[in-house]
N, C-alpha and C positions, 0 to 999 in steps of 0.2 A: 880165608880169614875166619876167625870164630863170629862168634855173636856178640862180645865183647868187646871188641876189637876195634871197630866199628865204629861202632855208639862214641865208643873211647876216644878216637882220633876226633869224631866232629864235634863234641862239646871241648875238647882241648882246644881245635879250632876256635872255634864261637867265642870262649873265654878270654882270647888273646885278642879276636879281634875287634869284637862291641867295646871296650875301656879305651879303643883307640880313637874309635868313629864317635867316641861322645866327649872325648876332651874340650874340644874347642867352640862349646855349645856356648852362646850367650841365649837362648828361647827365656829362659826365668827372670834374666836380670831383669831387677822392678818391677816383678811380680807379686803379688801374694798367693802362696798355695795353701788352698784349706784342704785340711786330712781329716776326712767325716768317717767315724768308725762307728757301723750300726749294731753296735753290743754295749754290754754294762762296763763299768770303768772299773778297771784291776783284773778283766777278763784276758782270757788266749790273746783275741784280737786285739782287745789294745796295748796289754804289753808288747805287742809285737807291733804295731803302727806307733808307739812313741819310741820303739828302739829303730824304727825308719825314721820316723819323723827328726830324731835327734843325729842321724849320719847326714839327711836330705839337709839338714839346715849346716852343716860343716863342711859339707860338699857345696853346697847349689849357692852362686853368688847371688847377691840382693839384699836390700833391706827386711835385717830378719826381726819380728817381735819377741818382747822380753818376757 
């Protein structure tokens, strides 16, 4: 097998099988999750923690705030 090939097959694996193993999760429901981002606001990291933050709240069942 290459070096490629490899790597290839087990993140295909992995891909397929974690969105299986977390379908049926209730751990959040009536939860609050707080997303603390230790950077300035409009930086890397928080455009990228409010583009989680906003799939986490479309995905994760619970009383979400407005």
């Amino acid at each position: 097998m290459s070096k490629i090939t490899l790597p290839s097959i087990l993140l295909a694996t992995t891909m397929v099988i974690l969105p299986a193993l977390a379908q049926g999760d209730d751990f959040y429901r009536g939860k609050t999750i707080r997303f603390v981002v230790g950077q300035a606001a409009g930086g890397g990291y928080d455009l990228s923690a409010r583009t989680i933050a906003r799939h986490m709240g479309k995905h994760l069942p619970g009383n979400l705030p407005s």
